[in-house]
ZAMI-209261 format. One record per atom (N, C-alpha, C): x, y, z; atom name. Coordinates in steps of 0.001 Angstrom, whole numbers, plus 500000, padded with zeros to 6 digits. Each point is the difference from the previous one (the first is absolute). Last residue first. Layout:
<nodes>
      u      v      w torti
      X      Y      Z    CA
...
</nodes>
This chain:
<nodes>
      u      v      w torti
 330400 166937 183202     N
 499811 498688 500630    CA
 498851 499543 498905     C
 503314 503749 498263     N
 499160 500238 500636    CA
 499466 497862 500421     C
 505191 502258 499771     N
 498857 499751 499154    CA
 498947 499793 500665     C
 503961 501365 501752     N
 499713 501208 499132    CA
 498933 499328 498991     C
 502179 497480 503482     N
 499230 500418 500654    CA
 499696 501571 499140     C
 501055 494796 498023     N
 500658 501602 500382    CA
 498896 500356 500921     C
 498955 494992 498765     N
 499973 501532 499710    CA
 500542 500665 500899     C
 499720 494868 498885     N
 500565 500535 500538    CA
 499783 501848 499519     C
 497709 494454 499023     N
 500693 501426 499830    CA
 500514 500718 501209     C
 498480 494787 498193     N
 500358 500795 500796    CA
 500246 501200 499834     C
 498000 494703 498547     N
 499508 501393 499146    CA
 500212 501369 501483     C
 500743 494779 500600     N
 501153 500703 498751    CA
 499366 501438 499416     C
 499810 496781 504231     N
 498976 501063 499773    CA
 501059 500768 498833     C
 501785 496624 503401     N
 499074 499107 498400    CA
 499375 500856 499383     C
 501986 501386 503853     N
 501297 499931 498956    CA
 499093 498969 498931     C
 497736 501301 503720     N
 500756 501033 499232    CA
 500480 500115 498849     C
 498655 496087 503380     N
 499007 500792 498825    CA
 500485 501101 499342     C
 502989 498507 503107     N
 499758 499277 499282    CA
 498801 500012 498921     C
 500702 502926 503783     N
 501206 500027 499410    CA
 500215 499093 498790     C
 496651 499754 503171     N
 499335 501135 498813    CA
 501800 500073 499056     C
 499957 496583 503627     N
 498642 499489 498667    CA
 500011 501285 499037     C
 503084 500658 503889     N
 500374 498538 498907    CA
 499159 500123 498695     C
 500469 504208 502803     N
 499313 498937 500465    CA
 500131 498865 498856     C
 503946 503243 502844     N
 498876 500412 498501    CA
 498955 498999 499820     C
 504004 501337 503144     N
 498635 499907 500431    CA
 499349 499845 498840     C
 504707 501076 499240     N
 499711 498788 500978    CA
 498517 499614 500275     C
 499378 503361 496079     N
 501431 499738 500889    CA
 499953 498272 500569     C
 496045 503343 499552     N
 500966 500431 498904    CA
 501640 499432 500663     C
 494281 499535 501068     N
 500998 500451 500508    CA
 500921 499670 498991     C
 495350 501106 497949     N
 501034 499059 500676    CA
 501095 500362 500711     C
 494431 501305 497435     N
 500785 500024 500899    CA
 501451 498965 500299     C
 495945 501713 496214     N
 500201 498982 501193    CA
 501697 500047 500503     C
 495044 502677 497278     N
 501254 500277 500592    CA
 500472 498338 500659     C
 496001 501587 495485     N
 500166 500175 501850    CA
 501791 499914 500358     C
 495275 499984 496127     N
 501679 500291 499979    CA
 499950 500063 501925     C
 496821 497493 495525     N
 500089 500127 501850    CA
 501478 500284 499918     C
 497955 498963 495528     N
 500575 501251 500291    CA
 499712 500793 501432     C
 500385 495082 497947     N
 498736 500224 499836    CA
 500330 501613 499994     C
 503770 498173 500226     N
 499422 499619 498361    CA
 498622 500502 500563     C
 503430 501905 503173     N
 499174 498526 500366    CA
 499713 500195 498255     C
 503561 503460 502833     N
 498648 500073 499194    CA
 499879 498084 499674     C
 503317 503064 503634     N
 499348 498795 499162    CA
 499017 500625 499535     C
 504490 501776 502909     N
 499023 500602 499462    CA
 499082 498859 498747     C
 503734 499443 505082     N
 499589 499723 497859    CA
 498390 500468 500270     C
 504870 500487 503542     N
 498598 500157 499618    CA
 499601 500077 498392     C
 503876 498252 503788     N
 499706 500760 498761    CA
 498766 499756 499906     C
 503487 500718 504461     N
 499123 499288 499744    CA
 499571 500126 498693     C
 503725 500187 504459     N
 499820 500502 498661    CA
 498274 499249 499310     C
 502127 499827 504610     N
 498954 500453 499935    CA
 499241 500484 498126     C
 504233 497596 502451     N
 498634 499539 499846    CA
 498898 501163 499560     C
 504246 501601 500596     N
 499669 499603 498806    CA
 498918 499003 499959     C
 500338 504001 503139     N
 500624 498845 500430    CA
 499619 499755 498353     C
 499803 504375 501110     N
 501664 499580 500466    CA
 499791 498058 500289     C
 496689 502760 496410     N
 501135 500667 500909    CA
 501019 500037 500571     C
 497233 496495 496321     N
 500333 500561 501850    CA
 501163 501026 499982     C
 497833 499826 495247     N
 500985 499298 500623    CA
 499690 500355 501747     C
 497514 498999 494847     N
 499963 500657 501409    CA
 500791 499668 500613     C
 497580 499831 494843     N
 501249 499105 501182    CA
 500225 500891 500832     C
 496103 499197 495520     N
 500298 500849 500599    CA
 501289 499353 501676     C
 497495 499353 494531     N
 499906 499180 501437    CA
 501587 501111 500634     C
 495857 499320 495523     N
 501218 501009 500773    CA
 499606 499461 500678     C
 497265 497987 497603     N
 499688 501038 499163    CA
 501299 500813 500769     C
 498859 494748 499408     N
 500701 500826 500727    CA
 499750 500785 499756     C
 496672 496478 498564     N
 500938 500898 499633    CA
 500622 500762 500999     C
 497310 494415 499513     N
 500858 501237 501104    CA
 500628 501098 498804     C
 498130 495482 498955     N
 498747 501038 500070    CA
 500121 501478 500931     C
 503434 496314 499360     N
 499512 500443 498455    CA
 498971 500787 500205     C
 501197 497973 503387     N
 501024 500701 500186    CA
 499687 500837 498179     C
 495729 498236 503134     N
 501307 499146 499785    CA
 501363 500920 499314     C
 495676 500418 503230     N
 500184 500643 499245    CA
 501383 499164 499517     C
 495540 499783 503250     N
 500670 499648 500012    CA
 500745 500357 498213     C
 496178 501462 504367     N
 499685 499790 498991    CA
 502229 499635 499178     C
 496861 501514 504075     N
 500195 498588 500188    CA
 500599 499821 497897     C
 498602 504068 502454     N
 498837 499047 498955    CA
 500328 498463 500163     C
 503613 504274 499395     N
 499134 499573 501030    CA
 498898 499207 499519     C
 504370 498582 498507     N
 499548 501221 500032    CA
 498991 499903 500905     C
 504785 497125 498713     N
 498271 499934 501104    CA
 499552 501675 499887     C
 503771 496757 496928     N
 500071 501586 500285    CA
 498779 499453 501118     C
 501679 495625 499687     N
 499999 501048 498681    CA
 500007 501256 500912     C
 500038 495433 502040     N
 498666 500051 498612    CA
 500254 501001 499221     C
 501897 499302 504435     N
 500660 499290 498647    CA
 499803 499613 499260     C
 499453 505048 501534     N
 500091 498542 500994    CA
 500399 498858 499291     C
 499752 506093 500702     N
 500531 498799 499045    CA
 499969 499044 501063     C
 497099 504858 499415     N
 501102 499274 500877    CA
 500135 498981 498991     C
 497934 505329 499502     N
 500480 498752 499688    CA
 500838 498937 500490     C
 496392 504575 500266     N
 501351 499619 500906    CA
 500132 498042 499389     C
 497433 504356 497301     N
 499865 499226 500942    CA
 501411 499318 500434     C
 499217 504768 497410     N
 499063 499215 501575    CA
 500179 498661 500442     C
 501901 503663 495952     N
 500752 498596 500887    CA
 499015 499713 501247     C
 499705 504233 497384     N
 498890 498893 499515    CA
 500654 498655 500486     C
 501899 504877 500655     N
 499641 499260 498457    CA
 499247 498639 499938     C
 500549 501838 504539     N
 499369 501097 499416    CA
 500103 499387 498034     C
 502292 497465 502719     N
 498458 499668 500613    CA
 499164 500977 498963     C
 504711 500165 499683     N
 499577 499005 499532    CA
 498616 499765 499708     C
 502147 503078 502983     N
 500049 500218 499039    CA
 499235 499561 498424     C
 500627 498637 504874     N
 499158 500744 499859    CA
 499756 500613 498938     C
 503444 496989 500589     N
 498822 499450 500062    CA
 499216 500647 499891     C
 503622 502221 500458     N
 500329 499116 498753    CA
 498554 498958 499552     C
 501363 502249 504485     N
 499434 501094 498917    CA
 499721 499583 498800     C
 501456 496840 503715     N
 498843 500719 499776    CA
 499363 501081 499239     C
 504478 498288 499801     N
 499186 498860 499656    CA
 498533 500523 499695     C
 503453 503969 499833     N
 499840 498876 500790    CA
 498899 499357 499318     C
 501991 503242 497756     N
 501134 499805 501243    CA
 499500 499207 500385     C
 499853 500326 494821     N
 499129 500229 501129    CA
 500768 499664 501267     C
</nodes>
């Protein structure tokens, strides 16, 4: 996919609605509601490069939740990347990666 925004919109249309943040309680969905790294599936995560500045790189993860709340969360990709989600990440042992010839 060429851009961030198309990639999201994409997403949206398969059923990724909600916008997922990280704090130092876990995944934060909406609801206030709190998600630990075992209750995280990656389903494809997606990398973006700046054009002409490399801050701007950024990767995008495609989530599904154990209850089956799928949504999107966001990171700058690089120097800028955000400590806490960079670190929840890497405890989230259930990750995939799909071709862009398999279906999402």
């Amino acid at each position: 996919m060429s851009t961030l925004a198309t990639c999201i919109n994409k997403l949206v249309a398969d059923g990724y609605t909600g916008n997922f943040k990280v704090d130092e309680k876990g995944l934060l969905a909406e609801g206030d509601k709190h998600y630990k790294p075992d209750q995280v599936h990656i389903k494809n995560f997606f990398r973006f490069e700046g054009a002409s500045d490399p801050g701007d790189s950024s990767i995008l993860y495609a989530i599904e939740l154990n209850d089956g709340t799928k949504g999107t969360l966001t990171d700058a990709y690089g120097t800028y990347d955000d400590e806490l989600i960079g670190k929840f990440i890497k405890q989230v042992e259930d990750m995939e990666k799909k071709t862009p010839n398999e279906n999402h």
